[in-house]
N, C-alpha and C positions, 0 to 999 in steps of 0.2 A: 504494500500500500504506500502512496507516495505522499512523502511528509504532511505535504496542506490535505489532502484528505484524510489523513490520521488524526489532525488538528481539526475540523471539521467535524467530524464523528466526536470529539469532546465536547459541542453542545455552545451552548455561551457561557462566557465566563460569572453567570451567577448561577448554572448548573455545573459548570466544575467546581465552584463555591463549597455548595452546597454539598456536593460526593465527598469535598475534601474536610467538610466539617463535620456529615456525616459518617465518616472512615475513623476521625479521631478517638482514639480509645477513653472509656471512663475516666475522666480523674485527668484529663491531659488538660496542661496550662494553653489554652487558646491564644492567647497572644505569644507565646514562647514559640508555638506551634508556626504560629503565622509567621515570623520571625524568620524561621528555620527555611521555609517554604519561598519567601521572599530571595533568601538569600541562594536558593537553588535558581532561584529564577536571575536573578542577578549575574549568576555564574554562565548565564549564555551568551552567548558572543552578539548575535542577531536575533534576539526574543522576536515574536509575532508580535501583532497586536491582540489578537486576542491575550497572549499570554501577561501580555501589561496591562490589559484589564482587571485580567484576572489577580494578576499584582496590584494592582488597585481597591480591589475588595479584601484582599489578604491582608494590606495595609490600614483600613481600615479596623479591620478586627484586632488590631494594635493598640487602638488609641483608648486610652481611658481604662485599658483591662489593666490592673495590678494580679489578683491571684487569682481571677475569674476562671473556675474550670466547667468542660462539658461535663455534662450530667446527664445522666437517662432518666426523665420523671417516671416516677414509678407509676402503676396505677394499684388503685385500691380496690 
């Protein structure tokens, strides 16, 4: 499969968002995460623009988080 349609097939970058916040395990510090994720993205020589969108939502989920972690609401 040839790159831009491999990137294609991930959706927009608030469902890749979404898969990657949903992927995070229990108890994982959200903005550390995003951090982490950012800086992989960082690491490309020629990012897409999707993928700097998607960096832009990643970044977002930075700002104002100190220890905030995912959680699974339980149900009762």
């Amino acid at each position: 499969m040839e790159p831009r349609a491999r990137m294609q097939s991930l959706g927009t970058p608030e469902d890749m968002f979404l898969a990657w916040f949903f992927g995070l395990p229990d108890g994982a510090n959200v903005g550390h995460a995003a951090q982490s994720e950012i800086a992989r993205i960082d690491g490309i020589a020629t990012p897409t623009g999707l993928l700097l969108s998607f960096r832009s939502l990643l970044h977002q989920a930075t700002l104002n988080i100190t220890h905030q972690t995912r959680r699974r609401r339980r149900r009762h």
